[in-house]
C-alpha positions in Angstrom: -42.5 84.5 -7.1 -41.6 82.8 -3.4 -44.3 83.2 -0.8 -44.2 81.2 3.2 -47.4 79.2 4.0 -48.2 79.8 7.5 -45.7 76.9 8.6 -42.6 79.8 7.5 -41.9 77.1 4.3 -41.2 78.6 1.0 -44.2 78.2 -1.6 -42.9 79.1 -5.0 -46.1 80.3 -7.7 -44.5 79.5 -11.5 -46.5 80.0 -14.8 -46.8 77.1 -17.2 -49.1 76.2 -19.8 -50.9 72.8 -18.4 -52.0 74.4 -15.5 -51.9 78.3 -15.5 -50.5 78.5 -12.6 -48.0 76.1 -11.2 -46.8 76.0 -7.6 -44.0 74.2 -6.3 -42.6 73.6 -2.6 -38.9 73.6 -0.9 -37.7 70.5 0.7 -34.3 69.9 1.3 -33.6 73.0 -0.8 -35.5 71.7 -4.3 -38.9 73.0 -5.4 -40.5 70.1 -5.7 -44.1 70.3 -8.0 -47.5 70.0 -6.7 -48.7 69.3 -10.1 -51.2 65.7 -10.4 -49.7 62.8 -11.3 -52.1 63.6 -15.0 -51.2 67.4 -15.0 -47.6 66.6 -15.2 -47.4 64.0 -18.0 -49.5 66.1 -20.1 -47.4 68.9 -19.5 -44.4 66.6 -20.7 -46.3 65.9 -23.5 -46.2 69.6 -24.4 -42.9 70.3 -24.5 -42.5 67.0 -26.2 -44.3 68.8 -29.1 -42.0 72.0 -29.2 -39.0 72.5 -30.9 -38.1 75.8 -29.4 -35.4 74.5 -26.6 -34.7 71.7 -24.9 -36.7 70.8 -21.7 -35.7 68.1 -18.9 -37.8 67.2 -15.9 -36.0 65.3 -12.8 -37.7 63.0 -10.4 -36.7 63.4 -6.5 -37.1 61.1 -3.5 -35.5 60.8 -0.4 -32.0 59.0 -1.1 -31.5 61.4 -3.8 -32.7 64.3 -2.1 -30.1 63.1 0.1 -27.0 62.8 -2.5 -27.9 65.9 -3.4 -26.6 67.7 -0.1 -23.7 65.6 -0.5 -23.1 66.5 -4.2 -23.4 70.3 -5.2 -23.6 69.5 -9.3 -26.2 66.8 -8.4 -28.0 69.5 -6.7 -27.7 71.9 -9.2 -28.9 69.7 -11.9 -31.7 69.8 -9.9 -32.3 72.7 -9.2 -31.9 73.3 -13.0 -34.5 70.9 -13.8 -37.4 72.6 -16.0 -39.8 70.2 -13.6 -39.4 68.2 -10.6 -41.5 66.0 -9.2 -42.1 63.9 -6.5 -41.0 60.1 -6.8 -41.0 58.6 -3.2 -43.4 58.2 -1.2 -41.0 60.1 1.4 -41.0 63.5 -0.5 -44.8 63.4 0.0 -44.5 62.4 3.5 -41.6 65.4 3.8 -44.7 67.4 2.0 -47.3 66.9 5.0 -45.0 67.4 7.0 -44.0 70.6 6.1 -47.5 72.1 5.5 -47.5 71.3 1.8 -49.9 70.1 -0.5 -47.8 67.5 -2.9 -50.3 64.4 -2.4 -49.5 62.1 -5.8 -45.9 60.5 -7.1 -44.9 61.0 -10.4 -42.2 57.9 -11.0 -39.8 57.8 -13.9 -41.8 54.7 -15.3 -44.8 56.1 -14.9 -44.4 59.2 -16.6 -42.3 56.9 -19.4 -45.8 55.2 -19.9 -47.9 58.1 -20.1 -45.6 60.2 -22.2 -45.1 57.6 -24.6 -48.8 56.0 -24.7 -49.8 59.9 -25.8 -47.4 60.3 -29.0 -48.2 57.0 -30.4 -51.9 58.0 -30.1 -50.4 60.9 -31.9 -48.5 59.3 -34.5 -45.7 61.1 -36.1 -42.7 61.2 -33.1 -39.7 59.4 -32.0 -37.7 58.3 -28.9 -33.8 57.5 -28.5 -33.0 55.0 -25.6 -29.6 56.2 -23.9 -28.1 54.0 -21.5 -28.1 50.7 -20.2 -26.5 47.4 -21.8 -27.1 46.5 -25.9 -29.1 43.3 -24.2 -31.4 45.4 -22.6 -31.8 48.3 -25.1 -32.4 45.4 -27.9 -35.4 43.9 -25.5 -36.8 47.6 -25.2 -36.7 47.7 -29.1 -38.9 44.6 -29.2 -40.6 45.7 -26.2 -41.5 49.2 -27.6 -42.6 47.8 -31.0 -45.1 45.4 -29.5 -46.5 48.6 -27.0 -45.7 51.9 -29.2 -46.5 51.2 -32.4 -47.2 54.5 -33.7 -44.4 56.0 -32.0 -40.6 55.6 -34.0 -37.2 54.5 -32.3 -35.2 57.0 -33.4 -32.1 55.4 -32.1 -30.4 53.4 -29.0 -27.0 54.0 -27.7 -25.3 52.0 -25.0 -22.7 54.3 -23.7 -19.0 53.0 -22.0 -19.4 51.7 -18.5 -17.3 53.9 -16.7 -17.7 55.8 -13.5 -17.3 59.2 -14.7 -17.7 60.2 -18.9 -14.5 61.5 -20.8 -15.2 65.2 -22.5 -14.8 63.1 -25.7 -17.7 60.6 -24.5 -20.0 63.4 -23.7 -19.6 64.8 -26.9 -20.1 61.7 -28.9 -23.1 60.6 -27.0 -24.6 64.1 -27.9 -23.8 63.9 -31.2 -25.6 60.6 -31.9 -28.3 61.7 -29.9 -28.7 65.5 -32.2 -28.0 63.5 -35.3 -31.3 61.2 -34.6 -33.3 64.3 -34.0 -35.8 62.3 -31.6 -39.0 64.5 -29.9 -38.0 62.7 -26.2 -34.9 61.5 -25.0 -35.1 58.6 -22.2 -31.8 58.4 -20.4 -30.9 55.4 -18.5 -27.9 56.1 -16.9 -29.0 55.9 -12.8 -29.1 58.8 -10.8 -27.0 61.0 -10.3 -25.2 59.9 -12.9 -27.9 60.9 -15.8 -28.9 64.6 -14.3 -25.8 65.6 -13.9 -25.1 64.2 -17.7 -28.2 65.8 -19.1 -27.3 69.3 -17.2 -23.3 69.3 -18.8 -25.2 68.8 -22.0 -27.9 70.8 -21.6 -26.3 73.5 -24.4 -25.5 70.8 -27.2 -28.5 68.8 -27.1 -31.1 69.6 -29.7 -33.9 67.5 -28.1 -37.6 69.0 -27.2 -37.9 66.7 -24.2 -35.5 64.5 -22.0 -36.0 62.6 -18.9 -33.7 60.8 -16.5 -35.9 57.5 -15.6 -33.1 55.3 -14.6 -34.7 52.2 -13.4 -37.3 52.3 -16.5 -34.7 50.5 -18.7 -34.6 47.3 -16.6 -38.5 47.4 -15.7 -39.4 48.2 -19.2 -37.1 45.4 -20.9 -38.6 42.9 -18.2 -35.1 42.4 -16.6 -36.5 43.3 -13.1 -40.4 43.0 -12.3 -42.5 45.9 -11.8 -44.0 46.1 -8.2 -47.6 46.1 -7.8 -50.2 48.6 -7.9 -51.2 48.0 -4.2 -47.9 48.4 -3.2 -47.2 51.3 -4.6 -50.4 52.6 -3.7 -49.9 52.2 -0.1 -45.9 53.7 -0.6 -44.1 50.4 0.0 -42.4 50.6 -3.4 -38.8 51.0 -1.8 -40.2 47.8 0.2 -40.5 45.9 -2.6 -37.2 46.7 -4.1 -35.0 46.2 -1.3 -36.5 42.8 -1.1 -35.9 42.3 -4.9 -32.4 43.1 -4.7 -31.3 43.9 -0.8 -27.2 44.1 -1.8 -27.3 46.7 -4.0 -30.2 48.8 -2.1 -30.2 47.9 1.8 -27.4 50.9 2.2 -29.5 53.3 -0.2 -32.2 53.1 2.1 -30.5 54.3 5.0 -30.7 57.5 3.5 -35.0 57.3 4.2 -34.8 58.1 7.7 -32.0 60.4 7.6 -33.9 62.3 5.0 -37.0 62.4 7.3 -35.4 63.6 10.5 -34.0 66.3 8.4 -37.5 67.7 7.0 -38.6 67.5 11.3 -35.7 69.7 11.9 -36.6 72.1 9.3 -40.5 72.5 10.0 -39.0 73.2 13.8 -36.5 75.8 12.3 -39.1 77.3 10.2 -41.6 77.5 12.7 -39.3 78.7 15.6 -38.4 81.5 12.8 -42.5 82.2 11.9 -42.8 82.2 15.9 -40.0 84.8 16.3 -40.7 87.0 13.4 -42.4 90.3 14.2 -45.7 91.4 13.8 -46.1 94.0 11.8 -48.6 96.8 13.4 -52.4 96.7 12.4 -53.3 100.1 10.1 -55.4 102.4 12.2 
């Protein structure tokens, strides 16, 4: 059911089984969770255990909030997302501004970490590692043997490098994937590359759980440091990855204030609307 907070923004109350009753807010037309950073993995972890359909969860921040209203299949593999949470510091920003209450970032690696430090506590699951280069996925191998040693590989798969997958790529990547019958699936492909592959695939896989994390291959194999808990705790994580690798993400961040200055125009157009709307007659 959809509600409006008092701000006129849409409030959207979901059932689900970590927290009874989970509610999610629109910005930049997603429903974005409010879930806790702990709520949501062990929610993951849940559907990790079930084998009735697949589940996929997204992650959202402001440059690809921003692709998203550029690219209609990137937003509907959003949109088609069983979860999505927040993983910029923006979206939470976008959040108070807005009126909301999303307050704690769930990253890709994060939620990697969590997910995958409960089922080798667990014992008795399995990954499969889909994307990035055979160097890297052979470090994550050793990596994930050192850190997970409870928890199986499955299998790896380095797909082609190409800019868009042929119908006979998709179908041969989902085949090696069913055939390895893992619990999760981590795909590595960069976003929006990897939603929109995981929603044209979303009938063929036979996989409990899957989750885009994009830049968790290269952190996780050690081929680009993580950034510190300070600064992520104080939101400077884009910071610290434009100064890592400024070519590739000075232009991506562009999108930051852009995506900003859109949320201020919709709290003004939602609160003009509120501010318009009439009010309805007090009973007698």
């Amino acid at each position: 059911m959809t509600d409006r907070n008092d701000k006129g923004l849409a409030v959207e109350n979901t059932p689900n089984t970590a927290s009874g009753a989970a509610q999610t807010e629109e910005i930049r037309g997603v429903m974005v969770s409010r879930r806790r950073f702990a709520d949501v993995a062990e929610l993951l972890v849940e559907w990790a255990r079930r084998r009735d359909r697949l589940r996929y969860f997204a992650c959202v921040n402001a440059h690809s909030a921003e692709m998203a209203n550029r690219d209609s299949t990137f937003m509907t593999a959003l949109r088609q997302a069983d979860l999505l949470v927040a993983d910029g510091f923006g979206v939470i920003l976008a959040s108070r501004i807005l009126g909301g209450r999303i307050r704690e970032r769930a990253t890709g690696p994060d939620l990697f970490m969590a997910v995958s430090d409960a089922l080798d506590r667990e014992g008795g699951r399995s990954v499969f590692y889909l994307g990035g280069s055979d160097e890297t996925l052979e470090k994550i191998r050793v990596k994930h043997r050192e850190r997970f040693g409870n928890l199986a590989i499955a299998g790896v798969y380095s797909p082609p490098f190409r800019g868009a997958f042929s119908a006979a790529d998709m179908e041969a990547m989902a085949d090696r994937v069913n055939h390895a019958a893992p619990d999760v699936l981590w795909v590595g492909l960069g976003a929006p590359k990897q939603e929109k592959w995981l929603l044209g695939n979303r009938d063929r896989l036979r996989v409990p759980l899957c989750g885009p994390v994009g830049a968790m291959f290269d952190y996780f194999a050690g081929n680009v440091p993580m950034p510190p808990k300070w600064v992520e705790r104080v939101g400077l994580h884009w910071a610290y990855r434009l100064a890592k690798d400024p070519k590739r993400l000075w232009r991506r961040n562009l999108d930051s204030p852009l995506f900003l200055a859109r949320v201020v125009a919709d709290r003004l157009r939602a609160g003009c609307a509120a501010k318009s709307s009439p009010t309805p007659p007090s009973s007698p």
